[in-house]
VORODO-817457 format. One record per residue (C-alpha): residue number from 1; x, y, z. Coordinates in steps of 0.1 Angstrom, whole numbers, plus 2048, in hexadecimal, padded with zeros to 3 digits. Layout:
R    nr     X     Y     Z
R   NUM     X     Y     Z
...
//
This chain:
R    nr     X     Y     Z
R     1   B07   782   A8C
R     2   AF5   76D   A75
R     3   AD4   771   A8B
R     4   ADC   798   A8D
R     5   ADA   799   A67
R     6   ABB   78A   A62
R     7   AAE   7A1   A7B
R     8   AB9   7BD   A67
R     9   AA8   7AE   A47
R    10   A87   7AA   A5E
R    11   A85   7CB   A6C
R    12   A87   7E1   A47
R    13   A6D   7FC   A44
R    14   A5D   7E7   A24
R    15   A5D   7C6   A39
R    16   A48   7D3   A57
R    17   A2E   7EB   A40
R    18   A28   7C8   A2C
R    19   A09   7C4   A3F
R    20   9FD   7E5   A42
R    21   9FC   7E7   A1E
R    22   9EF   7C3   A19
R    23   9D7   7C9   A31
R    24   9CC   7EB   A23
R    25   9C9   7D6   A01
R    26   9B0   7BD   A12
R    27   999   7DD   A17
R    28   994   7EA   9F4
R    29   970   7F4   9EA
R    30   953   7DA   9E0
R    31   950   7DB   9BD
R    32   930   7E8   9AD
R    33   922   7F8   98E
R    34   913   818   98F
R    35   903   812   96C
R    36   8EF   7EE   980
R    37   8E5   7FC   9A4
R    38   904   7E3   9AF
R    39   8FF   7C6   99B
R    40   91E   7BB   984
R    41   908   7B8   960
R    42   91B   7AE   93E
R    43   91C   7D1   92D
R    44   92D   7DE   94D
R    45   950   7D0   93A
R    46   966   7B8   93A
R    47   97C   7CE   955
R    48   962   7CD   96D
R    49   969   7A9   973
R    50   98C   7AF   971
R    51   986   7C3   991
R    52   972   7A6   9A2
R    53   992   792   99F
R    54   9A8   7B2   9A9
R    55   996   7B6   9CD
R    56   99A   78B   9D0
R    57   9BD   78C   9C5
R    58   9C6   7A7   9DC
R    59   9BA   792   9FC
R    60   9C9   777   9EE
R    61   9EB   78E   9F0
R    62   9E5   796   A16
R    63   9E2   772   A20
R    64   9FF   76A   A0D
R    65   A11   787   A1D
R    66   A07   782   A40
R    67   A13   75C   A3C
R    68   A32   768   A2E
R    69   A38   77E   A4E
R    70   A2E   765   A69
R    71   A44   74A   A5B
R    72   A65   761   A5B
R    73   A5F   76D   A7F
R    74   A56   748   A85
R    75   A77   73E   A75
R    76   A8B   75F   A83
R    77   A7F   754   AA8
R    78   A8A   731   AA5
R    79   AAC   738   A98
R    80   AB4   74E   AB7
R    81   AA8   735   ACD
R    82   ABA   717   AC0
R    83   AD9   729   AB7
R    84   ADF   747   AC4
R    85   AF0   751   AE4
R    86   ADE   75C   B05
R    87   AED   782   AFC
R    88   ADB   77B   AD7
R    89   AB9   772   AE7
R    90   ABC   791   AF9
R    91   AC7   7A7   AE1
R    92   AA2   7A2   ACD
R    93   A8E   797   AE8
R    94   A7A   7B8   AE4
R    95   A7A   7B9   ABD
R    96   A6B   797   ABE
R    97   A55   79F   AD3
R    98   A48   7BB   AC5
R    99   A46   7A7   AA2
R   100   A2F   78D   AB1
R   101   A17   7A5   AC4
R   102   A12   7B5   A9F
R   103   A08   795   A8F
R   104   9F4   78E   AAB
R   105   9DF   7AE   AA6
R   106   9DC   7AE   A82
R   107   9BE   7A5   A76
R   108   9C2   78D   A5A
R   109   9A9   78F   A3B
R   110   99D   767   A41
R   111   97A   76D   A31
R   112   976   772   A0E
R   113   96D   799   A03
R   114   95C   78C   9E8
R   115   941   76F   9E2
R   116   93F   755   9C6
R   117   920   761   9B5
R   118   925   769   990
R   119   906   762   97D
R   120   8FE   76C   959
R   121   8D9   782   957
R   122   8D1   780   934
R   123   8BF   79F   92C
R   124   8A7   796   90F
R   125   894   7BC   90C
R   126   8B7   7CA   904
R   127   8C4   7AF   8EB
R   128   8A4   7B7   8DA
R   129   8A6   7DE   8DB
R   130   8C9   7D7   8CC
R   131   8C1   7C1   8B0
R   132   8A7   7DD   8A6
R   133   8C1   7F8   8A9
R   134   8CF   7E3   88F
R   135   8B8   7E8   875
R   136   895   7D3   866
R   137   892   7B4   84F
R   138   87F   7C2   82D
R   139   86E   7AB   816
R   140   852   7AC   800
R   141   840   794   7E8
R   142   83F   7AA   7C8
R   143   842   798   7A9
R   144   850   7AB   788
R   145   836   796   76F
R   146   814   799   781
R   147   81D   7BF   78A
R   148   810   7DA   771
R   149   819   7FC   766
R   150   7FA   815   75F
R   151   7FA   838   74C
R   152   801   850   732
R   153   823   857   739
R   154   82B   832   72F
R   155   824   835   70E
R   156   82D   85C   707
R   157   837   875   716
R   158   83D   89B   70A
R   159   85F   8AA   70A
R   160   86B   8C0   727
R   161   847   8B7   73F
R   162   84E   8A2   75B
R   163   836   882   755
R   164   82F   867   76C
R   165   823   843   76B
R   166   819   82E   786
R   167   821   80D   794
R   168   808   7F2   7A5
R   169   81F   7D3   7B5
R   170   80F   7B2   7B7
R   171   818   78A   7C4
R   172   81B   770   7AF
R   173   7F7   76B   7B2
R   174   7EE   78E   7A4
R   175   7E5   79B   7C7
R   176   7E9   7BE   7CE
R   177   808   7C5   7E3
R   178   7FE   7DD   7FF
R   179   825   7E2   80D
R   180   840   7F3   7FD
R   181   868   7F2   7FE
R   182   86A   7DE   7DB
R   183   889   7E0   7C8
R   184   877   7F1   7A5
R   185   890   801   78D
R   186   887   811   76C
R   187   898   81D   752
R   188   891   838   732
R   189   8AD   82B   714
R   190   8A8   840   6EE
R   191   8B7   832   6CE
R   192   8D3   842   6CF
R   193   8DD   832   6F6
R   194   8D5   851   70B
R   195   8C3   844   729
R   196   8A9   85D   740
R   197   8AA   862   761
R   198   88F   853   772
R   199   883   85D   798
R   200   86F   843   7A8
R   201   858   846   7CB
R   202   84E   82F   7E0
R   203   829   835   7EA
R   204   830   81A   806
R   205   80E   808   7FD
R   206   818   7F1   7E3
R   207   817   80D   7C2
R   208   832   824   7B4
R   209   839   841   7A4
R   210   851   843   787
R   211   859   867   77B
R   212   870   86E   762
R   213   876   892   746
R   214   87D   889   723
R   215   897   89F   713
R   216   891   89C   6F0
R   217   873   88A   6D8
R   218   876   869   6C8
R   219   872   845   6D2
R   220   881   836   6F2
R   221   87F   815   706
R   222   872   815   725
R   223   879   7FB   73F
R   224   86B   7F2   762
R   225   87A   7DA   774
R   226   870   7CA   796
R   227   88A   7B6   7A3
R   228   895   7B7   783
R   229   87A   7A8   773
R   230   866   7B8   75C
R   231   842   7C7   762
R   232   825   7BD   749
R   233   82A   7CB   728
R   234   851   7D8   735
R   235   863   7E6   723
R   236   849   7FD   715
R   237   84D   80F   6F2
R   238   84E   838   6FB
R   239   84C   851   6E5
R   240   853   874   6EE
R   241   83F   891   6D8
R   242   848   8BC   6DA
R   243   831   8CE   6F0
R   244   820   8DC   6D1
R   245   817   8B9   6C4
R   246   807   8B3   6E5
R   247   7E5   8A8   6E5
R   248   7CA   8B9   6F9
R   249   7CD   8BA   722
R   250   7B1   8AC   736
R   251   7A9   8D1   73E
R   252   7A4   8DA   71D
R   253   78C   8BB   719
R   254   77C   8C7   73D
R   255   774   8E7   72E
R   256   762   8D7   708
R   257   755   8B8   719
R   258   730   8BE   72D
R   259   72A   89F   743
R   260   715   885   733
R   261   6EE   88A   741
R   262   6F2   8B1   74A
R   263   6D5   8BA   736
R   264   6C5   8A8   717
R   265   6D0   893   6FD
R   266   6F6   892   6FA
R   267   6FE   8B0   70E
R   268   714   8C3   6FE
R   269   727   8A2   6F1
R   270   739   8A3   6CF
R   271   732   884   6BA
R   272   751   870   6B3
R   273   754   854   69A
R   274   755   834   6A9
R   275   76E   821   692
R   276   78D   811   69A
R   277   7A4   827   6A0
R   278   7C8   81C   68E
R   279   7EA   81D   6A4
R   280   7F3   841   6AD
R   281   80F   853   6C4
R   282   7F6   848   6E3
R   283   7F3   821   6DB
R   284   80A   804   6D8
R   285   815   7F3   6BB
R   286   818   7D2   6CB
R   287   7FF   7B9   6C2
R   288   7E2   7BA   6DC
R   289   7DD   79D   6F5
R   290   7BF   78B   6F7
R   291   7AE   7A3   6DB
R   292   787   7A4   6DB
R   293   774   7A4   6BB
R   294   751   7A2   6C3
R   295   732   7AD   6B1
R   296   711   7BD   6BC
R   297   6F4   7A6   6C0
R   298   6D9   7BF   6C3
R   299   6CC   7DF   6D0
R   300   6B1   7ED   6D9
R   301   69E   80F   6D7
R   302   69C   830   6CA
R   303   695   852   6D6
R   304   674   858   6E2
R   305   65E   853   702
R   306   648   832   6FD
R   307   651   80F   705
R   308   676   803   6F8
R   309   67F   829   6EE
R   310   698   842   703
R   311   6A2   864   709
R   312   6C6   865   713
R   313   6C5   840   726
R   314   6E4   83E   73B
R   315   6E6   822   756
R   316   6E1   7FB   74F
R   317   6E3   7DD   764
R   318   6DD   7B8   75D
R   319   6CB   79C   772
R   320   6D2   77B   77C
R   321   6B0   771   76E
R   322   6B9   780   748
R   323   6A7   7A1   74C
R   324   6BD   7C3   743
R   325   6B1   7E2   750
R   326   6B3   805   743
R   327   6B9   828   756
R   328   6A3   83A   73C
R   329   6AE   860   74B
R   330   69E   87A   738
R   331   67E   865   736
R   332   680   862   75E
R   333   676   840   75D
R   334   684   81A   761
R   335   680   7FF   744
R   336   687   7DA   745
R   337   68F   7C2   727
R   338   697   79C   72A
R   339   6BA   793   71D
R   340   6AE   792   6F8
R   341   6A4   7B3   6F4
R   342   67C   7AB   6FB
R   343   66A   7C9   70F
R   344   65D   7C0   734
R   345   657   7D9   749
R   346   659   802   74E
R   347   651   816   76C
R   348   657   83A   77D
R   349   644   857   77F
R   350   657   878   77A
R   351   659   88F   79C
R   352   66B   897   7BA
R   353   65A   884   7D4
R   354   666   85E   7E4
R   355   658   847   7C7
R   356   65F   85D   7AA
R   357   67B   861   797
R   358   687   885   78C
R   359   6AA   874   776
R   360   6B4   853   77E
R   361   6D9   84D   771
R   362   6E9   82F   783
R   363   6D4   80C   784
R   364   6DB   7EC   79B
R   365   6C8   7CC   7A4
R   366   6CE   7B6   7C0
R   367   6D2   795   7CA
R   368   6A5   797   7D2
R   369   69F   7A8   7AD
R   370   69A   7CD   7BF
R   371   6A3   7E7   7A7
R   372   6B9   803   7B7
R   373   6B9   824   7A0
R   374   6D1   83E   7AA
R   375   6BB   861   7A4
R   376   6D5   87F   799
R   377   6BD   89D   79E
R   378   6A6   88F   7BD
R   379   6C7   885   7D0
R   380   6C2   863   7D8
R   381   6C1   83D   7D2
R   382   69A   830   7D0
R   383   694   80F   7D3
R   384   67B   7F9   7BF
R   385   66C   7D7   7BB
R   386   675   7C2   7A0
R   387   653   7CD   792
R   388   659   7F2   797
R   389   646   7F9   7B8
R   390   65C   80E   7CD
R   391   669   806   7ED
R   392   67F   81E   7FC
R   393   697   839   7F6
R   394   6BA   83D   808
R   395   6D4   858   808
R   396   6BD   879   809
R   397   6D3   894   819
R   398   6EF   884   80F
R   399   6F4   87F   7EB
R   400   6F6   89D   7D8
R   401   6F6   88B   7AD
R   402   6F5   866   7B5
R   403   705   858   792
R   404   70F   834   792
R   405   707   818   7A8
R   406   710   7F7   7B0
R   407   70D   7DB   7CB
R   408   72C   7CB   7DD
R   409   72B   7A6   7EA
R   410   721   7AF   80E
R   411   6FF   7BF   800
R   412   70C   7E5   803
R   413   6FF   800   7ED
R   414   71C   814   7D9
R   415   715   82E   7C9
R   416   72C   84C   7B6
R   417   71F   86C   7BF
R   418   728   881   7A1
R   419   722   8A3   7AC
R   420   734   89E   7D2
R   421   752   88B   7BE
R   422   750   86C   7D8
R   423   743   84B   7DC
R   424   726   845   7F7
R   425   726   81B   808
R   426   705   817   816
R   427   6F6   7FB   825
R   428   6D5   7ED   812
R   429   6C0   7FE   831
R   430   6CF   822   824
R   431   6EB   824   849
R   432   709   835   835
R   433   726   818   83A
R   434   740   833   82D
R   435   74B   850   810
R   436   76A   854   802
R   437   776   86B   7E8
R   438   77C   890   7E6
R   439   77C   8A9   7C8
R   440   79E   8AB   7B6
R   441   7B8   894   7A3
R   442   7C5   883   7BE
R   443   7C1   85E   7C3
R   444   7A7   85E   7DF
R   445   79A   87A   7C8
R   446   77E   87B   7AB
R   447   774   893   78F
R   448   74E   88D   786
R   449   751   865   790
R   450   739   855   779
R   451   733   831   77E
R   452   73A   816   797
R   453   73E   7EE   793
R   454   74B   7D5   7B0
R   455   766   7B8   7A2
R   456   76B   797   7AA
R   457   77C   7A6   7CC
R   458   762   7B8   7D8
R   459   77A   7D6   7D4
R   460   765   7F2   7C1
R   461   76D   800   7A0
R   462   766   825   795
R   463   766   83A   778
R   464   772   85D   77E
R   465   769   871   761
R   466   779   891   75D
R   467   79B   882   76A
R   468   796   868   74D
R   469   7A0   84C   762
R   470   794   82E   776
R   471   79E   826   79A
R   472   79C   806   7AF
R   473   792   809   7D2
R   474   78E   7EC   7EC
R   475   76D   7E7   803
R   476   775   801   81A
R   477   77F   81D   801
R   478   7A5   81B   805
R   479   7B5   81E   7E3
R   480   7C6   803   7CA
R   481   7CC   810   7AA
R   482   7C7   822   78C
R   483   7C6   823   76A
R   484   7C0   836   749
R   485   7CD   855   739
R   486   7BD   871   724
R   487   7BF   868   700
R   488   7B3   855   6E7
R   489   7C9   837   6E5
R   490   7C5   816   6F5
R   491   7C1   817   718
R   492   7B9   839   718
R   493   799   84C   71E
R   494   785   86F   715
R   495   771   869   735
R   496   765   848   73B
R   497   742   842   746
R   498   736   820   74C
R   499   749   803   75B
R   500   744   7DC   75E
R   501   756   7BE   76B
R   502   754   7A1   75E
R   503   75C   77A   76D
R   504   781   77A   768
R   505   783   79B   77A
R   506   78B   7AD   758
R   507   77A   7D3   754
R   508   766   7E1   738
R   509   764   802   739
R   510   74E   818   722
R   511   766   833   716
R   512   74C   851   711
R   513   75F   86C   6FD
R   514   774   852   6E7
R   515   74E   840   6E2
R   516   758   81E   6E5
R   517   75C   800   700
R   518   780   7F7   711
R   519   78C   7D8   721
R   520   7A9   7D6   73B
R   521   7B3   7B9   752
R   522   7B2   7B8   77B
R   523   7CF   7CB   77C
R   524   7C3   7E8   761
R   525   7DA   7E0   748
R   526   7CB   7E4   724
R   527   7BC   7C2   711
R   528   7A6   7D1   6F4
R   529   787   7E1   6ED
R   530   766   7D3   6E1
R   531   75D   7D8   6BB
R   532   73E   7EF   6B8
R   533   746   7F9   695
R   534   723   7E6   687
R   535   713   800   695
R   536   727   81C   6A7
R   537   724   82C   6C8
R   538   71A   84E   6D3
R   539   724   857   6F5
R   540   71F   834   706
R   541   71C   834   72D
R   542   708   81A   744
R   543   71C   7F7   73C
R   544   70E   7D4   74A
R   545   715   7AF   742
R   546   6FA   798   73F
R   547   6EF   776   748
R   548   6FC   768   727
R   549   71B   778   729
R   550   715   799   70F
R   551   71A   7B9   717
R   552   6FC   7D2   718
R   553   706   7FB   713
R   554   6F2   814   718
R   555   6FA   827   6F7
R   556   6F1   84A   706
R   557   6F7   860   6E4
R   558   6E1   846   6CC
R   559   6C1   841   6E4
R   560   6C5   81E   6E7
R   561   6D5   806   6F7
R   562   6EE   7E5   6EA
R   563   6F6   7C3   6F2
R   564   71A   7B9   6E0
R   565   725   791   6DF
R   566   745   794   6FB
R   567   762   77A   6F7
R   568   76F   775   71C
//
C-alpha cells in the first residue's frame, strides 16, 4: 500500500504538468531593447537586466525540475522492485512505463538561452550632450577699479526724464572687456534714505547701460558696483534739477551752433569767454586728479593772407623732425613752422583740379614727411611732398566733406567724412580698407564727425560734433566706447572739434563751443583741462602734440594758432 500511495502522490495533475510548464519557461523570448536595435545599453534600466537574469533563472528552474522528476520515478521504480509484490509490479507496470517514455522525450533545456557577454559601451557624445543640458560655466575678468562709468546722467539728471549712463568693463590691466555676464549693481540713495530704482542692460560686449527716473530734485549718491567693487570715481555725487532749470538740449545747440569752417571766419559761432569756469550743477566738487596747469608758450599769426597769417586755420599736425603744420582753409593753402614758431614753408594753389586745394581742413604727415590734407569742398585727400609738391589724390567719388584725418600704425589713411557722417580706412595707395558710421545718435553712428586721432592701441578716436561726444573705435571700426555730455562742466562738451593722444594714451580734446582744451584718460574718464586763460580761445579745432611734448591748437576764432607747455 505503501508503493500504491506514492503512486498516487506521483500521478497529481500538478506533478505531471511540472515539465510542461518548466519547459514552456525555458522558451521565453530573447531579450532586447527596442530603444538599442537589440543591444542591452545602460539607460535601458536597471530592469532590463533584471530580465537577463529572469530568462537564466527560469532555465535554471526547468533543469532543477526535470532532475526533481527523474529522481522520484527513479526512486518510485526501485521501491516497487525491491519491495513490492509481483501483483504490485503489475499493478504500475504501465504507469511506470508511461512515466519513463515522457522523460525520455522531453527535451531538456542543457544549453544556456543566454550568453555571458555583458560589456559596458560608454557613450561619450551623450554624457556630453547631458552636461550641456545642464547649463554653461560663466566667468569674466572685469575688475570694479580699472572699469569706468561715462555720461551726463552720472552727475545730474532732471526729474521725471529717464537718463542713462553707460558702463565700459575692463581687467586688471585696464583692457577693454569684450564679453559680458558681469555681476554690476548700482544704486540711486537721497539724504533722506530713499533709494531709485535702477534698470541695468547688458550690451553683451563688455559695456552697460544703467537707466534709472529720479522722482524728486536734490542731491543723491550714486553707486556702481562690480562685483561689489566700486567703479572709478563710485559713488558719484548726483544732483537732480526741475525740468525748467534744465539747461539747453543738444537740439537746441544743433539748431544755434553752425559747424565750424561752413563759410568764413567763425561761422555763425558765438564768442564765449574762455575763463575758468567755477563748480556748477554739471561739475564735481571733488578735487581733480592729476590737475594740469600749464601756460602758453607762444602763438603765432593773425588774420590775413601772407606768410605766418590765417583765415579761419583749422587742421594742425606735428613732425617727428620739429616742424608743425597748418590747414590754413579759407586761404586754401598749406604752411609749415619748426617747433618754435619760425615760418618754413607754404604751398597750394586755390582750384578744383588734382594739385590744388579748394579748403583743406584735416592735416597728417607720415612716417616719410608726406603731408596728407583732407580737402572738404574738392572731396578728397591730396597728397604732398614734404616740400609741397603734390603727389597724389585718393578718395574722389567717395568722400563727400573729408574733415579730420589721421594715420594708424599699419600705414592706413583715416579720415572723418563730416558731411557722410562716417569714417573712410584707406590704404596709403587710395584701395578703401573699410567705412563705418551712419547718420544718427547711435553708437556706430555720427553727427558732423570732426576730427580723428589713433592711440597707443592703434584703435581710432573720433570727435562727433553735434552729438557732443567722443567715441573709441578699434582698427576695424567695431565700437569701444564713449564719452562726453552736452554742457559745460568738466567732461562735457558744446561740440568738440579737435582731438589728440598723447604717450600715456590720455586724450586732449579741443572743446569748440566751451572754447577751451580737455584732458581724459584711456578710458575717457575726466583728468582736467589745460589753462588758456593768458590768452583765451575762440573756437579752437585742429589739436597736435609736438616733438617736445607741447600742444599746438589751431585757434580757429583768433587767426592764429598756439603752442601751451603740457604736464603729462
Amino acid at each position: 500500500m505503501e508503493v500504491l500511495q506514492r503512486e498516487q502522490d506521483c500521478t497529481r495533475p500538478e506533478a505531471s504538468s511540472g515539465l510542461e510548464s518548466a519547459g514552456a519557461a525555458t522558451y521565453a523570448p530573447p531579450l532586447s531593447c527596442p530603444n538599442h536595435e537589440g543591444k542591452v545599453n545602460i539607460c535601458c534600466n536597471y530592469n532590463q537586466l533584471l530580465m537577463l537574469l529572469q530568462v537564466l533563472q527560469a532555465q535554471l528552474n526547468a533543469l532543477l525540475q526535470g532532475k526533481e522528476n527523474i529522481q522520484s520515478n527513479c526512486s518510485f521504480t526501485e521501491q516497487a522492485l525491491n519491495h513490492g509484490s509481483p501483483t504490485e509490479v503489475l499493478l504500475v507496470q504501465k504507469q511506470m512505463g508511461e512515466r519513463m517514455s515522457a522523460l525520455a522525450r522531453h527535451a531538456f533545456p542543457e544549453q544556456p538561452h543566454e550568453n555571458g557577454h555583458l560589456d559596458c559601451q560608454v557613450e561619450t557624445e551623450g554624457l556630453r550632450r547631458s552636461i550641456q543640458n545642464l547649463g554653461v560655466l560663466l566667468t569674466t575678468s572685469t575688475v570694479g577699479h580699472t572699469s569706468v562709468a561715462t555720461g551726463e546722467g552720472l552727475r545730474h539728471a532732471v526729474v521725471g526724464q529717464n537718463t542713462t549712463v553707460t558702463v565700459t568693463t575692463k581687467d586688471k590691466d585696464g583692457e577693454l572687456v569684450k564679453t559680458g555676464n558681469a555681476a554690476l549693481r548700482a544704486q540711486i540713495s537721497g539724504a533722506d534714505g530713499t533709494v531709485t530704482e535702477t534698470d541695468i542692460t547688458d550690451n553683451k560686449n563688455g559695456t552697460y547701460e544703467i537707466g534709472y527716473t529720479l522722482r524728486s530734485e536734490g542731491e543723491f549718491s550714486f553707486s556702481i558696483l562690480l562685483y561689489g567693487q566700486p567703479v572709478r570715481g563710485s559713488p558719484f555725487r548726483l544732483r537732480a534739477v526741475k525740468p525748467c532749470d534744465a539747461p539747453q538740449s543738444p537740439d537746441d545747440v544743433k539748431r544755434r551752433v553752425k559747424s565750424p569752417g561752413g563759410g568764413g571766419g567763425g561761422g555763425g559761432h558765438v564768442r564765449q569767454k574762455a575763463v575758468r569756469r567755477p563748480s556748477s550743477m554739471y561739475s564735481t566738487t571733488k578735487k581733480k586728479e592729476n590737475p594740469i596747469e600749464d601756460e602758453l608758450i607762444y602763438r603765432v599769426g593773425t588774420r590775413g593772407r601772407e606768410r605766418g597769417e590765417f583765415s579761419n586755420l583749422q587742421g594742425i599736425s606735428t613732425t617727428s623732425n620739429g616742424r608743425i603744420v597748418v590747414a590754413d582753409s579759407n586761404n586754401q593753402c598749406i604752411q609749415v613752422f619748426s617747433n618754435d614758431g619760425q615760418f618754413k614753408l607754404k604751398f597750394g594753389v586755390r582750384g578744383r583740379s588734382p594739385g590744388q586745394l579748394q579748403r583743406p581742413t584735416g592735416i597728417a604727415v607720415d612716417l616719410n614727411g608726406d603731408i596728407i590734407v583732407a580737402d572738404y569742398d574738392n572731396k578728397w585727400l591730396s597728397i604732398f611732398s614734404p616740400d609741397g609738391k603734390f603727389k597724389n589724390k585718393i578718395g574722389a567719388g567717395r568722400l563727400m566733406g573729408p574733415k579730420g584725418v589721421a594715420l594708424d600704425k599699419n600705414g592706413h589713411i583715416i579720415t572723418a567724412d563730416n558731411k557722410a557722417c562716417c569714417v573712410f580706412i584707406f590704404q596709403s595707395n587710395g584701395k578703401l580698407v573699410t567705412k563705418f558710421g551712419a547718420k544718427g545718435t547711435s553708437e556706430r553712428q555720427f553727427a558732423g564727425p570732426h576730427f580723428v586721432a589713433i592711440n597707443n592701441k592703434n584703435e581710432i578716436v573720433v570727435t562727433d560734433f553735434h552729438n557732443h561726444s567722443v567715441k573709441v573705435y578699434n582698427a576695424d571700426g567695431e565700437f569701444l566706447f564713449k564719452f562726453g555730455s552736452h554742457g559745460e562742466g568738466n567732461g562735457q562738451f558744446n561740440a568738440p572739434t579737435g582731438v589728440a593722444v598723447d604717450g600715456n594714451g590720455n586724450i586732449i580734446v579741443a572743446d569748440w563751443g566751451n572754447s577751451r582744451i580737455q584732458v581724459f584718460d584711456s578710458s575717457g574718464s575726466f583728468l582736467s583741462y589745460i589753462n588758456t586763460t593768458a590768452d583765451p580761445l575762440y573756437g579752437p579745432q585742429g589739436l597736435s602734440l609736438t616733438s617736445d611734448g607741447h600742444v599746438a591748437v589751431a585757434d580757429s576764432g583768433n587767426h592764429c594758432f598756439k603752442v601751451y607747455r603740457y604736464l603729462q
